[in-house]
KEFILUM-691584 format. One record per residue (C-alpha): y, x, z. Coordinates in nm, 3 decimals, m for minus. Example, Ala and Ser with C-alpha at 12.3 -4.5 7.8 and 13.67 -1.06 7.14 Angstrom:
BEGIN
(node (m0.450, 1.230, 0.780))
(node (m0.106, 1.367, 0.714))
//
This chain:
BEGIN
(node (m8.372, 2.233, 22.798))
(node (m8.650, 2.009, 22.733))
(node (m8.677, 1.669, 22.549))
(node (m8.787, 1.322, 22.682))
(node (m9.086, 1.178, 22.491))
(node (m8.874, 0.983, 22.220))
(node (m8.828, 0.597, 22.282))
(node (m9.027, 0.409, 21.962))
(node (m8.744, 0.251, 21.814))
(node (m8.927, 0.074, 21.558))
(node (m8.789, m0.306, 21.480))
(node (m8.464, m0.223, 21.672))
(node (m8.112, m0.193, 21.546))
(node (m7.846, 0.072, 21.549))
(node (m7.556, m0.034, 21.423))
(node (m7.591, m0.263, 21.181))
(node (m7.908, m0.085, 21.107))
(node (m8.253, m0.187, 21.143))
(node (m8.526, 0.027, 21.187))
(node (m8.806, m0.058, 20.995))
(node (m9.096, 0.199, 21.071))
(node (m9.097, 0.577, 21.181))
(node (m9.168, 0.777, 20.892))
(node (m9.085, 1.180, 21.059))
(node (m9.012, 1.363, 21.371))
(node (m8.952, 1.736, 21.486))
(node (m8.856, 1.905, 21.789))
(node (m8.512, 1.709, 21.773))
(node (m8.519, 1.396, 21.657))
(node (m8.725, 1.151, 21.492))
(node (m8.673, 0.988, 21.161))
(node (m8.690, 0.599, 21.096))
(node (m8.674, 0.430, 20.787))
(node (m8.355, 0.143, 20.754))
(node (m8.190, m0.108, 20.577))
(node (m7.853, m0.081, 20.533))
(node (m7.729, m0.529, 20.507))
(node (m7.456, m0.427, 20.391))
(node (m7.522, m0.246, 20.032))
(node (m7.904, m0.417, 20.043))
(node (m8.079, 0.011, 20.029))
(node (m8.297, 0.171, 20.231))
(node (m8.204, 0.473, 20.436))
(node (m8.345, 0.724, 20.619))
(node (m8.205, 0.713, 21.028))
(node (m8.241, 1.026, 21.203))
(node (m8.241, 0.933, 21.642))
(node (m8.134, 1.258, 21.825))
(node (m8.390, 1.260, 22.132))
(node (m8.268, 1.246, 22.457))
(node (m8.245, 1.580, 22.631))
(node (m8.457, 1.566, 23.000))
(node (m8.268, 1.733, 23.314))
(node (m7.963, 1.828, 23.090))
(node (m7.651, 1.923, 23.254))
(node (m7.361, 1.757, 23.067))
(node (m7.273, 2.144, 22.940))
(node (m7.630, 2.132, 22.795))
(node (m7.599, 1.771, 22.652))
(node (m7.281, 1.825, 22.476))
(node (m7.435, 2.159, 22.270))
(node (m7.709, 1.929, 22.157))
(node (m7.467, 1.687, 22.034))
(node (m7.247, 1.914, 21.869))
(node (m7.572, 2.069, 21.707))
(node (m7.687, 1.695, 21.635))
(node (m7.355, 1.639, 21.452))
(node (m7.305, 1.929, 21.289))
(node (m7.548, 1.799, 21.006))
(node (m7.341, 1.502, 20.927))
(node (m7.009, 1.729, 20.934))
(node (m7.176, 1.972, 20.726))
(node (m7.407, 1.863, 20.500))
(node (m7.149, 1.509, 20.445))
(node (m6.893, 1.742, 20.269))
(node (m7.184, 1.810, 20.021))
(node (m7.226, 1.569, 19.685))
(node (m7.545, 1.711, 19.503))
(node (m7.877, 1.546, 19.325))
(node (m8.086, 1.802, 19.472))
(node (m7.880, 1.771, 19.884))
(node (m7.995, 1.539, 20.087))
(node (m7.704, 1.298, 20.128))
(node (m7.487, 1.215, 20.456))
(node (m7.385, 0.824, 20.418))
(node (m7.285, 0.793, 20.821))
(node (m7.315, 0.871, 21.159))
(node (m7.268, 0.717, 21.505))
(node (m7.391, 0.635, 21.873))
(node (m7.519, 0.309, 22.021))
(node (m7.663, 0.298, 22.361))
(node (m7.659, 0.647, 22.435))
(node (m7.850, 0.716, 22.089))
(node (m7.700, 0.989, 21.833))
(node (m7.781, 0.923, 21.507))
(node (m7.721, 1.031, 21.085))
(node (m7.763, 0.812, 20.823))
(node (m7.861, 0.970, 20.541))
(node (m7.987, 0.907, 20.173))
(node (m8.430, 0.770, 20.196))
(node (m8.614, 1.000, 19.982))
(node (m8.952, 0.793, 19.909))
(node (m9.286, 0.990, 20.003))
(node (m9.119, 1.206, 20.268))
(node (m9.338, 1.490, 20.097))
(node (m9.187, 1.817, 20.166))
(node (m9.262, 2.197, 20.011))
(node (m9.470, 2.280, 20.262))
(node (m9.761, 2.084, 20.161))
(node (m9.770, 2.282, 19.870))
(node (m9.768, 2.619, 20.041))
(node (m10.134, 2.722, 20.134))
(node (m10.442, 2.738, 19.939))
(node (m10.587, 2.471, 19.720))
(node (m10.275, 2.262, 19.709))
(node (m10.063, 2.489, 19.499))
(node (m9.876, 2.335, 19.212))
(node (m9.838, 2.472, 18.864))
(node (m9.605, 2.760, 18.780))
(node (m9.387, 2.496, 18.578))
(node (m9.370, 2.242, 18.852))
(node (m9.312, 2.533, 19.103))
(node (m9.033, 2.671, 18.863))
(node (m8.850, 2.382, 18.831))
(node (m8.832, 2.320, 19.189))
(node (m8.688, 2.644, 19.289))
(node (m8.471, 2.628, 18.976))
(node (m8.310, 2.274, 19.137))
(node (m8.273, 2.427, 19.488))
(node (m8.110, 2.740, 19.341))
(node (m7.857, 2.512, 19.219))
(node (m7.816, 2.308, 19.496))
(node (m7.743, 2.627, 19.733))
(node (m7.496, 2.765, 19.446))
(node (m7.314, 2.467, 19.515))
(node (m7.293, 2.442, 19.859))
(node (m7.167, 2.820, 19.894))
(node (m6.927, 2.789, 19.655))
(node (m6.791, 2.505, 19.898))
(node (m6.843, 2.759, 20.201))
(node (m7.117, 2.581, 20.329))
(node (m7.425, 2.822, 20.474))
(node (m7.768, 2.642, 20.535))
(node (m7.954, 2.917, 20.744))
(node (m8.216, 2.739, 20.800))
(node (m8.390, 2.699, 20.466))
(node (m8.775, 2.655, 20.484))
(node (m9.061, 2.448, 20.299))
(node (m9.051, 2.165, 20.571))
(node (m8.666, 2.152, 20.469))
(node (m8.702, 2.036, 20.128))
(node (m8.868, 1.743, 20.053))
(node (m8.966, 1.593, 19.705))
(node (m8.922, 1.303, 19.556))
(node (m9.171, 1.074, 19.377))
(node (m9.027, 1.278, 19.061))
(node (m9.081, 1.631, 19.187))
(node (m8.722, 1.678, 19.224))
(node (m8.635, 1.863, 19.545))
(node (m8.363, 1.763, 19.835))
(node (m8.240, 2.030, 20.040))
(node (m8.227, 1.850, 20.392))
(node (m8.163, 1.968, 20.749))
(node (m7.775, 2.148, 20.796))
(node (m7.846, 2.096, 21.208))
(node (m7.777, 2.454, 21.228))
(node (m7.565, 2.501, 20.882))
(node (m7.200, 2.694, 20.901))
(node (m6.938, 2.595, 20.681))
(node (m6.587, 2.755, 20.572))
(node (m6.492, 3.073, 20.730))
(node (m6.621, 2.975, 21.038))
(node (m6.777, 3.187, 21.297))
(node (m7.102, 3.016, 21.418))
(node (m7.060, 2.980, 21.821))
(node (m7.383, 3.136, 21.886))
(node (m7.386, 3.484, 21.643))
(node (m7.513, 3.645, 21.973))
(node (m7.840, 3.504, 21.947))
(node (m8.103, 3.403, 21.639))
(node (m8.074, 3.082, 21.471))
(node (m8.313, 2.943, 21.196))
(node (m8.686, 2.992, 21.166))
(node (m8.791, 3.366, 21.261))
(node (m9.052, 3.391, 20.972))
(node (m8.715, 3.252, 20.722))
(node (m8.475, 3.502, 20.852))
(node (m8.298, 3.768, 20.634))
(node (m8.236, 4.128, 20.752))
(node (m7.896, 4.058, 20.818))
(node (m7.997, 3.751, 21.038))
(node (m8.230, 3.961, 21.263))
(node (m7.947, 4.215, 21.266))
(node (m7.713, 3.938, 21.400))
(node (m7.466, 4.011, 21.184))
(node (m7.295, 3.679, 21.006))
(node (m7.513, 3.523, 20.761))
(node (m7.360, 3.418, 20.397))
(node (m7.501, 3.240, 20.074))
(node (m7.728, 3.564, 20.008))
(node (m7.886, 3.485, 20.351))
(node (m8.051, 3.130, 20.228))
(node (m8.111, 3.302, 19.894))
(node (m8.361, 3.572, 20.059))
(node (m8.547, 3.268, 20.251))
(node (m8.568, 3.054, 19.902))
(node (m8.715, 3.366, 19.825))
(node (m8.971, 3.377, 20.066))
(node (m9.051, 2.985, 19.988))
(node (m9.067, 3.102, 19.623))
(node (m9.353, 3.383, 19.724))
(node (m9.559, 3.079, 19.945))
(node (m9.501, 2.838, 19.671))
(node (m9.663, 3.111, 19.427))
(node (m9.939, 3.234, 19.621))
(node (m10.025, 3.036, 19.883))
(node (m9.963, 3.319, 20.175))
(node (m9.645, 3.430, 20.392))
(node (m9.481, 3.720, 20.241))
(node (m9.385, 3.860, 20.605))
(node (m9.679, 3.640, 20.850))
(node (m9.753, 3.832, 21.169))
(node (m9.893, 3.735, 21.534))
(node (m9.556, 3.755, 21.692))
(node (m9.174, 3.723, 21.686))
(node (m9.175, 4.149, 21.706))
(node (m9.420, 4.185, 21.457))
(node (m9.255, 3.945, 21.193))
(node (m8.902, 4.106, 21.255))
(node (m9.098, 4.430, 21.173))
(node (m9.209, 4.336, 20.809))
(node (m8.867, 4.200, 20.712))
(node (m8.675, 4.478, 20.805))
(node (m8.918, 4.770, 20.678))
(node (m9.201, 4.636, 20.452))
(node (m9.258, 4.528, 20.138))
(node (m9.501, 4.204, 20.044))
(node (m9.787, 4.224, 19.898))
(node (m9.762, 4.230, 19.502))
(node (m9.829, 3.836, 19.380))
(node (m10.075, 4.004, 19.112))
(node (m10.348, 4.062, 19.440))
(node (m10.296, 3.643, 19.481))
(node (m10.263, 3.486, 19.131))
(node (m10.335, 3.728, 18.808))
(node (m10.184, 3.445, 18.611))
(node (m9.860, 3.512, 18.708))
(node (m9.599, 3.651, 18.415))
(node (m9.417, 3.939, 18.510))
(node (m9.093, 3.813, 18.554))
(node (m9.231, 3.658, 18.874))
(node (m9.248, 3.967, 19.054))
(node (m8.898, 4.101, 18.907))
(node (m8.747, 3.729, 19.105))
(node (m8.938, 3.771, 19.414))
(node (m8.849, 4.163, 19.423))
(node (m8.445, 4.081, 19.395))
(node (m8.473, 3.770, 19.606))
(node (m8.621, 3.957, 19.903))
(node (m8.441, 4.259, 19.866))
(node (m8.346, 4.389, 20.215))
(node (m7.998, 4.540, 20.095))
(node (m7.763, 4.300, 19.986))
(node (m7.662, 4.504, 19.662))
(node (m7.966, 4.458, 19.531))
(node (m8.007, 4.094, 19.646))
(node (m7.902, 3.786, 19.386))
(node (m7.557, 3.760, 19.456))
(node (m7.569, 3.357, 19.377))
(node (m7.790, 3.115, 19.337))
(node (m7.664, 3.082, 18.995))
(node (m7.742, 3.406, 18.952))
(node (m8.124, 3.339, 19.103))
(node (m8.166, 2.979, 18.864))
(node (m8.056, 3.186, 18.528))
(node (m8.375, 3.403, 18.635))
(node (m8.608, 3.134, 18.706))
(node (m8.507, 2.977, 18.380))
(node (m8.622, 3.292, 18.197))
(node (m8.985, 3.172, 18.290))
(node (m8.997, 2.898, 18.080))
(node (m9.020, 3.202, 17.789))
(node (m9.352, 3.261, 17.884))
(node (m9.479, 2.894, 17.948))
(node (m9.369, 2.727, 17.662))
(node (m9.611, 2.722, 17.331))
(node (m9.423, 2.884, 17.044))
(node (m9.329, 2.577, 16.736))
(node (m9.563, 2.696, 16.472))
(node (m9.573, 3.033, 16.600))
(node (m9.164, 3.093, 16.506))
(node (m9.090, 3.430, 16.602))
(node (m8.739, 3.553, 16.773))
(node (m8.580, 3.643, 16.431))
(node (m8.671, 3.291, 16.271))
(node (m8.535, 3.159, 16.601))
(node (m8.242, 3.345, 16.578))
(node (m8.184, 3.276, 16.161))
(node (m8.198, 2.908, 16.246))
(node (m7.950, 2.872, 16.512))
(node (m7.693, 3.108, 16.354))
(node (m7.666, 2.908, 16.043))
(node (m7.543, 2.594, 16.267))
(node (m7.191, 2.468, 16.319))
(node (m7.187, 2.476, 16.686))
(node (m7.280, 2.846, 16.679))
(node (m7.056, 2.931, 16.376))
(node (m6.832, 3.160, 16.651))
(node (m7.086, 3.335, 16.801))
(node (m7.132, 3.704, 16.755))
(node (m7.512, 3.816, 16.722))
(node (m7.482, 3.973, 17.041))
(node (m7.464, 3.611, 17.195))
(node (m7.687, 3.443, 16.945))
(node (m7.965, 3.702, 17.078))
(node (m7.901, 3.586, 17.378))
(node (m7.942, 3.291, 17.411))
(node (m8.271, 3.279, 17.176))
(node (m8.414, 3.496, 17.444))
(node (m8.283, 3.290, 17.739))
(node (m8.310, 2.887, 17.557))
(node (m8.558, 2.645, 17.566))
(node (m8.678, 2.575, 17.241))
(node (m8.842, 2.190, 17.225))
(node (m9.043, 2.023, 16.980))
(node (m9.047, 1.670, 16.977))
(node (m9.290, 1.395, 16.775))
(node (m9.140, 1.057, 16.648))
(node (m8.995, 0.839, 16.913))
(node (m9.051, 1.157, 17.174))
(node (m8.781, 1.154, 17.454))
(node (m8.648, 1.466, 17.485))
(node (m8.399, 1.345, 17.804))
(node (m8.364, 1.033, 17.941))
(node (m8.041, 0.817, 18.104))
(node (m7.995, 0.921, 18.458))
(node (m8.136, 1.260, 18.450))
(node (m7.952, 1.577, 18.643))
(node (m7.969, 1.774, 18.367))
(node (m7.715, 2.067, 18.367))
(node (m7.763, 2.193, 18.021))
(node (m7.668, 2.235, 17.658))
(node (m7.889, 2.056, 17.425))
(node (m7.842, 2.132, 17.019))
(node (m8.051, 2.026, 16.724))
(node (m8.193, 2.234, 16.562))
(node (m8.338, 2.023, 16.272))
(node (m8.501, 1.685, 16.225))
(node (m8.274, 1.355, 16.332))
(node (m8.246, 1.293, 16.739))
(node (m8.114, 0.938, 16.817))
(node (m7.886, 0.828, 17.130))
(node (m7.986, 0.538, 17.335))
(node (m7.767, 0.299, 17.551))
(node (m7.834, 0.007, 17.688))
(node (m7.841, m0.299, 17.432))
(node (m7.625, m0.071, 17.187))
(node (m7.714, 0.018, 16.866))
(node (m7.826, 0.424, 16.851))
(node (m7.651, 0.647, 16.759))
(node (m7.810, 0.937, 16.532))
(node (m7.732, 1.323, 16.575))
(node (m7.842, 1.582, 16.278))
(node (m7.883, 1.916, 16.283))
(node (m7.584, 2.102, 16.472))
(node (m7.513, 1.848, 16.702))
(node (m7.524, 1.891, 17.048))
(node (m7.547, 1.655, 17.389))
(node (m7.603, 1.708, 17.754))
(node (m7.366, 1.720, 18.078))
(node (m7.141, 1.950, 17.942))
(node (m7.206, 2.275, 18.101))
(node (m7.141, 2.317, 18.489))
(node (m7.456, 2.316, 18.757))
(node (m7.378, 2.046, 18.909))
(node (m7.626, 1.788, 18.776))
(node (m7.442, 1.578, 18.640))
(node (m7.698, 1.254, 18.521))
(node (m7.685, 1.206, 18.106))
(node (m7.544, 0.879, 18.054))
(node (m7.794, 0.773, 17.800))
(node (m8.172, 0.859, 17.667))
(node (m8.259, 1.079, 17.395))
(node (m8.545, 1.050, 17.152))
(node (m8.675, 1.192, 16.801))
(node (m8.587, 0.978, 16.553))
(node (m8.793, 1.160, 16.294))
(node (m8.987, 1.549, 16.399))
(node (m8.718, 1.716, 16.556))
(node (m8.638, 2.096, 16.686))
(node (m8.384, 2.121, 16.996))
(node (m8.272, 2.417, 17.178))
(node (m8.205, 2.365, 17.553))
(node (m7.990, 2.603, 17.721))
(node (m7.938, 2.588, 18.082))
(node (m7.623, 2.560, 18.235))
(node (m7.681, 2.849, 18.491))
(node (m7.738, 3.054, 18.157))
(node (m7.427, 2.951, 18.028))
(node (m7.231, 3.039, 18.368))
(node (m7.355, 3.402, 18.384))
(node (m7.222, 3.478, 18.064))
(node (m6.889, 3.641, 17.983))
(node (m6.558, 3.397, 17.998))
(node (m6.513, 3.459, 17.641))
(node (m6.871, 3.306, 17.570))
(node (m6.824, 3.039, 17.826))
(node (m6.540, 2.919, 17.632))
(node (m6.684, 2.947, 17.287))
(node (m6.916, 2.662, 17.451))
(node (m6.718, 2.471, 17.620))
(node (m6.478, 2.465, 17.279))
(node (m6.790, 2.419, 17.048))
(node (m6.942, 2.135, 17.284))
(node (m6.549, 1.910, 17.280))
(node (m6.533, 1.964, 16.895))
(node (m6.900, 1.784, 16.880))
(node (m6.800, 1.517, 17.112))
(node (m6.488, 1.496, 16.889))
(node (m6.630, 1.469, 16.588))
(node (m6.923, 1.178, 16.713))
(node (m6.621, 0.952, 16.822))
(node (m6.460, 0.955, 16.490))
(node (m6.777, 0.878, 16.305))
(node (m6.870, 0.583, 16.610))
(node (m6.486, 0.475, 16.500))
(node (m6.551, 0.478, 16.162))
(node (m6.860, 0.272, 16.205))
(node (m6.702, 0.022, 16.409))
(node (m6.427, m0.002, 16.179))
(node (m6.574, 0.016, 15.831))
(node (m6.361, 0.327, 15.738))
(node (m6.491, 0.682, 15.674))
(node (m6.376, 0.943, 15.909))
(node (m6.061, 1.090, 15.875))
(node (m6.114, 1.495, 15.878))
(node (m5.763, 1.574, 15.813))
(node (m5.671, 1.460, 16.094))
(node (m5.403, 1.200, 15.890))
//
């Protein structure tokens, strides 16, 4: 079933949507860039195109396929998912509305030679995605089509997972298990097998994006569909050492476990796969006036959020944190930021900034963030150094993949902070000292 050459919509409406200029197109559809009148925003339209000599068996399997990304991908609320905002027909033309990401960059310009970004960029894109397809299994939503011209990037190098045309959700059997759906050179084992794909599916082709990202070269690249079926089912890729020597370790351990062919040995979660990534930060990161582990680990254990914590956890987490440094006036987060973590001084004197409000300062001990989880929650305000300060940043996916008894120790530790900072902001605004008999 072929496709018309697709109409120029360009200056027409849909809806009450006006298309401004065409800024994509695939196989599919084409993608236009909107105005929505309504909430005054720009949107990204995508147009189905029209199917040529169709029978109307034919044309309602591309619409079904069409729509299937609005069904799908619209039961989805993440910062790093593209987002559905509507969908509809007008003159015979399907269409999604969905969130405008500005650039319309995707990963795949940054997947060959020359153009490769560094590890820490690369990192904390995969890192975002991870998180994005943690939470879109754990709502029983399966992408199976995840690829570098899937994810685009914003003007802040934060990456959208886009494209759920071909996505299952639920327990649902996809209609068309009998035959191969996605992008051959993306497909896992158990999608060339045709057996039913799950979350650990789209974690083995992040995988493969992780090894292009990295090096620059297809893990499993071949001359034809055979060929490339081949190499994912029986060999290994090449080791990322014969690409980039600069590489830590831990890179190869990821790629290894994301690309395993048996699912045992696969990352079970995404989760599971961001808690990894995070670990590379330990190698990027310049060590604060060359602290070792132990004076990492003496430091944190003497503070009041980590009063309850056996060694065992305190080790831990100085292996797995990020530990920042920040001048005077340094922001170490700002307002609106998705940043699923833990955040505790260490020393110095951090201040919180809101609006016209005066700041609030934070010592040593206390702690801010989103509160744990991996959704991405934004910070409600911005954080800066009021004087040299030392913060340890644990991420949330860290947090998540440790045992429940840990999880609650932070969860516990984290509400007694947030306890504690409202009765010395009531105090303030009342003129009395805190109360810490609770009287």
């Amino acid at each position: 079933m072929d496709s018309q050459e697709p109409e120029n919509l360009e200056g027409q409406h849909l809806g009450k949507y006006r298309l401004l200029r065409r800024i994509g197109a695939g196989n599919m559809a084409t993608v236009y860039l909107a105005r929505d009148p309504f909430i005054d925003r720009e949107v990204a339209i995508k147009v189905a195109h029209r199917a040529a000599n169709a029978s109307r068996e034919q044309a309602q399997r591309q619409r079904q396929l069409f729509f299937n990304e609005a069904q799908t991908a619209g039961m989805l609320r993440h910062p790093h998912i593209v987002a559905i905002y509507d969908a509809g027909s007008e003159s015979d033309h399907y269409f999604i509305v969905m969130e405008y990401v500005p650039g319309g960059a995707t990963l795949d310009e940054y997947t060959r030679p020359g153009q490769l970004l560094p590890l820490v960029q690369i990192i904390s894109l995969l890192y975002q995605c991870a998180l994005a397809l943690d939470y879109a299994h754990r709502r029983g939503v399966v992408h199976r089509d995840i690829k570098p011209r899937n994810i685009l990037v914003g003007a802040a190098m934060e990456a959208k997972i886009a494209d759920f045309g071909v996505a299952v959700a639920g327990k649902e059997t996809p209609h068309n298990v009998d035959e191969w759906v996605g992008s051959p050179l993306y497909m896992s084992p158990e999608q060339i097998r045709l057996e039913p794909p799950t979350g650990q599916s789209d974690l083995f082709a992040l995988g493969v994006v992780a090894y292009q990202l990295l090096t620059g070269r297809h893990p499993f690249d071949a001359n034809n569909l055979e060929a490339i079926h081949h190499r994912i089912l029986n060999t290994r890729p090449l080791p990322l050492a014969e690409s980039r020597a600069d590489l830590p370790d831990i890179c190869q351990r990821i790629i290894d476990k994301a690309l395993a062919k048996n699912l045992q040995y696969r990352y079970r979660t995404g989760a599971d796969l961001a808690g990894d990534l995070s670990l590379v930060y330990d190698f990027l990161r310049d060590e604060p006036l060359g602290a070792s582990q132990q004076e990492k680990f003496s430091r944190i254990s003497g503070l009041p959020f980590f009063k309850d914590f056996p060694d065992a956890e305190l080790w831990e987490l100085v292996h797995t944190g990020e530990w920042l440094v920040a001048g005077p006036d340094a922001a170490i987060t700002g307002e609106g930021v998705a940043d699923a973590a833990f955040l505790v001084v260490v020393d110095g004197i951090v201040r919180v900034e809101k609006n016209a409000r005066p700041p609030v300062k934070l010592a040593a001990g206390a702690c801010f963030g989103t509160g744990g989880g991996s959704a991405g929650r934004q910070l409600p305000a911005t954080i800066r150094a009021d004087a040299p300060a030392t913060v340890l940043r644990i991420r949330s996916a860290i947090v998540d993949r440790m045992p429940l008894e840990a999880q609650l120790r932070f969860q516990r530790s984290f509400l007694h902070a947030l306890i504690e900072r409202l009765d010395v902001a009531h105090g303030a605004a009342t003129g009395l000292e805190p109360d810490r008999n609770g009287d």
